[in-house]
N, C-alpha and C positions, 0 to 999 in steps of 0.2 A: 233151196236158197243158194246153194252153191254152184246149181247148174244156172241157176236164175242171175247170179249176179254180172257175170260179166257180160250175159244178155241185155241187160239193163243199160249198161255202159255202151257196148256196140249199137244199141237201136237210138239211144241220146245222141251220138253221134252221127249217127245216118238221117235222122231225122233236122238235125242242127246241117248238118252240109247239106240235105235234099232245101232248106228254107234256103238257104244264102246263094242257090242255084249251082254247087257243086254236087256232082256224083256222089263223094263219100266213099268210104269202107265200107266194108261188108258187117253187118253186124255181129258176125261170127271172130272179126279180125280179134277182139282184144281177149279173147279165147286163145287161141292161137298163139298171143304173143305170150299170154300164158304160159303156154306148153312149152313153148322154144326154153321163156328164161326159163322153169323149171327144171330144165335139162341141162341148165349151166353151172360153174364151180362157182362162187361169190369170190369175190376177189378184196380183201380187207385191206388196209393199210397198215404201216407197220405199228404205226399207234394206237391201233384201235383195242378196246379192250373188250371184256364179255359181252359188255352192254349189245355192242355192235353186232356179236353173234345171237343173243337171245332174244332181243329187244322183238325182230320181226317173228319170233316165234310165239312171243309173251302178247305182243298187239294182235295180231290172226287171230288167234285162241279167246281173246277176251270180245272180238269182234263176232266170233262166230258161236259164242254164247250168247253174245247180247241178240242177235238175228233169230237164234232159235227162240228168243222166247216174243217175239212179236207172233202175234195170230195172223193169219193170211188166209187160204182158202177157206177154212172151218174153226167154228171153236168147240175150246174143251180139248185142246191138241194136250201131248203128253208134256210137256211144259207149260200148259196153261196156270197151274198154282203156282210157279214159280216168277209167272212175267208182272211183277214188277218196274213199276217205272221208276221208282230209286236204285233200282237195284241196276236198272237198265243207263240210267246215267252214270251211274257209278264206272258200271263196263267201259263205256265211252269214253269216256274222265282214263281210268287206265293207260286205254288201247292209245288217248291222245299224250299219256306220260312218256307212254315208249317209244314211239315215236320222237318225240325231241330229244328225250335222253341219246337217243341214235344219233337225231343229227348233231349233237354236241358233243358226243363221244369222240368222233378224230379230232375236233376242233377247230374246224375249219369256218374262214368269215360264214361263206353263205350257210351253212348250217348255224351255226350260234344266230343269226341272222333272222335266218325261218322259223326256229324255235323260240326266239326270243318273240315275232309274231303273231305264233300259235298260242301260246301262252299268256297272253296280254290281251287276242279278241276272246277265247275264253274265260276268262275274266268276266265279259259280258253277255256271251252264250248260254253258262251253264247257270247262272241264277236265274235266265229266263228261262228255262228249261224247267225247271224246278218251282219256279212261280205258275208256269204251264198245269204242272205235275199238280199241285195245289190248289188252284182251280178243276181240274178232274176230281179230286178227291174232294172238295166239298160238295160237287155238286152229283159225284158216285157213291160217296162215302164210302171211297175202296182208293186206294194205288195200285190195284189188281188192272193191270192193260186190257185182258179177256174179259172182266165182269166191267169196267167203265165201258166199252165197246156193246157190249150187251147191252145195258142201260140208254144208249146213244141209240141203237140200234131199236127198239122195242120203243121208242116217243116217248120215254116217260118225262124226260128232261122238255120237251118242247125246242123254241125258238131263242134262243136267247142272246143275249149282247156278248157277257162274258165268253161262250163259245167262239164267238166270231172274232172278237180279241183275240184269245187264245192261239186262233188259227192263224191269225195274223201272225203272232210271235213266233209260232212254230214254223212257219214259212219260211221268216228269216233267219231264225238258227237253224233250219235245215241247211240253208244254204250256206252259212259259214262254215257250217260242221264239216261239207264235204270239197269245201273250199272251189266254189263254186259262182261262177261271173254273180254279182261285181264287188265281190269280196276279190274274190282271184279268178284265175285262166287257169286250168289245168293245162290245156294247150300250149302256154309258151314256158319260156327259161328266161325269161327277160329278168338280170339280177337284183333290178330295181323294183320289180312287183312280185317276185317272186315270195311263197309264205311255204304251202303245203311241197311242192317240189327241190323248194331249196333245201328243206331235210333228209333228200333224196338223192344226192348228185352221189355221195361217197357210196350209194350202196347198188350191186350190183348182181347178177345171175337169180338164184333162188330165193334169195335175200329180196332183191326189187319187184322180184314176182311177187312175194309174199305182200309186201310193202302196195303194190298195184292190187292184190288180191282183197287187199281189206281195205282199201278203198271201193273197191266196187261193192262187198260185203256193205262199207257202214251208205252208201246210196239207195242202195236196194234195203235196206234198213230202213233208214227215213221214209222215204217215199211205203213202206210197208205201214212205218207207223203211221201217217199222215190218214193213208186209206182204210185202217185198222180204225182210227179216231172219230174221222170229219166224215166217213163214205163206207161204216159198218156191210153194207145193204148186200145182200148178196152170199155171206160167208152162208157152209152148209152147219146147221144147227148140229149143237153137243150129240152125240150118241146117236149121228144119222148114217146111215149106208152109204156104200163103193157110190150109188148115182147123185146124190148128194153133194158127194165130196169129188164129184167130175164138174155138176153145175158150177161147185164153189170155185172150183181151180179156172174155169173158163172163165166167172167173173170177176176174179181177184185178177186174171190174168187183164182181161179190158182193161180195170182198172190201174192196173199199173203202166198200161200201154199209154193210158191218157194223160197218166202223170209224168212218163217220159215224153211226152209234145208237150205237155204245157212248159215242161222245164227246157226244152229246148225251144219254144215258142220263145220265153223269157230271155232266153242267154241272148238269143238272136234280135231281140230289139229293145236289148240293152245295152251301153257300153262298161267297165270295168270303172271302178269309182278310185280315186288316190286312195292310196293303203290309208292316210292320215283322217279319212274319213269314215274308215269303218269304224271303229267303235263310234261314233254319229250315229249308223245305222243300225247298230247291234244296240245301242243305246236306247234307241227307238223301239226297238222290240223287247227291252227289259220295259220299259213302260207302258209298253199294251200289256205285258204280262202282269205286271202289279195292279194296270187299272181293271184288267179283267178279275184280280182275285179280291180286290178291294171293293168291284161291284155286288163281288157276290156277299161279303163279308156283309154288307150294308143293306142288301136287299133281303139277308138272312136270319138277322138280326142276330148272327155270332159277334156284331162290333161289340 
């Protein structure tokens, strides 16, 4: 996952410049810029206090736990009994504390700004996330990620509506999670639409690496969960051998190829929505998430 993620990030963008008829970067570049900042000294302000130094080391850490416990090539991995999806929001939920605390630490407009942002569409994110989470587990009778994936994966679940809700919702907290058109532009600084970036102008060298780091980590997340959930098909079954776990990795790897064109598909013929209407959207997908748990409750006869 760590060699995977800033792969993810460079091919989303070569693919988004090859649609709009630009050349692009190499999909190596955000690798690279990687390396650079990691070679740099952070440069703090004089106000700044621990937060500022620990913040990017406490969000990494909690990002790169939450990524190992998503199943990808095969299941039954050495985290499998631990991936939890509350446990995996929880992670996220964190990794998105530290972050604003950072960018509210010097206390600068556009930081207090961007966290004030980030804090307010979450708000609306993580209840649907959780409502997501609840719909799984009625219809797995686990919050286990690797046993709902089995479940989805072996037909026992069939066709269903709540599913397809579900997905819906997940779609679009994916996309705010990672602050992603038309929630935001990673692309620009523009101060006026700025959310995810704005927590980011005070921090610099190792620090913004880190900061850029686990952004590509929580992308390559999503997009793992998504394929993990909706697109089982393909991982090499529990306690299979080395040829197994090549087929898997070949088709975890499609699959996330196709997930970085679709999302690049999307950015590319969409435009960025007024910051004032995101919770509108986020809004929308807390209620495909309650109508899909509330179909299941009813069609279950738990009402």
């Amino acid at each position: 996952m760590l060699a995977a993620a800033p792969l993810v990030v460079g091919v989303t963008r070569w693919l988004k410049a090859r649609m709009m008829g630009r050349r692009g970067a190499s999909p190596l570049q955000p690798a690279r810029d990687l390396d650079k900042l990691l070679r740099k000294t952070p440069v703090l302000a004089e106000n700044a206090s621990l937060v500022s130094e620990a913040a990017p080391y406490a969000g990494f850490a909690a990002c790169l736990v939450a990524i190992a416990l998503v199943p990808s090539f095969a299941r039954g991995m050495a985290f499998a009994p631990l991936s939890d999806l509350i446990l995996l929001a929880g992670l996220l939920a964190f990794a998105r504390m530290a972050l604003a605390l950072a960018g509210m630490d010097v206390g600068t407009a556009f930081g207090g700004l961007g966290a004030a942002r980030e804090m307010s569409f979450a708000v609306f994110a993580e209840p649907a996330l959780l409502l997501c989470v609840l719909t799984f587990a009625i219809l797995a009778g686990t919050t286990n990620l690797d046993l709902i994936a089995t479940t989805i994966r072996d037909g026992a679940l069939g066709l269903r509506v709540s599913l397809a809700l579900a997905a819906m919702a997940m779609l679009a907290v994916a996309v705010a999670e990672n602050a992603r058109i038309p929630v935001d532009n990673p692309a620009t600084h523009l101060e006026l639409t700025m959310v995810h970036e704005a927590m980011l102008l005070e921090s610099s060298g190792r620090h913004l690496a880190l900061w850029e780091y686990q952004s590509a980590l929580r992308l390559t997340l999503w997009l793992s969960l998504l394929v993990a959930v909706f697109l089982p098909f393909g991982a090499a079954p529990e306690a299979s051998g080395p040829l197994a776990w090549a087929a898997g990795l070949v088709a975890w790897l499609a699959k996330m190829g196709a997930m970085c064109l679709g999302l690049a598909g999307f950015e590319s013929a969409i435009a960025k929505m007024r910051v004032f209407r995101v919770p509108e959207f986020l809004g929308a997908a807390l209620l495909l998430a309650l109508l899909a748990a509330a179909l299941l409750f009813v069609s279950t006869g738990l009402a």
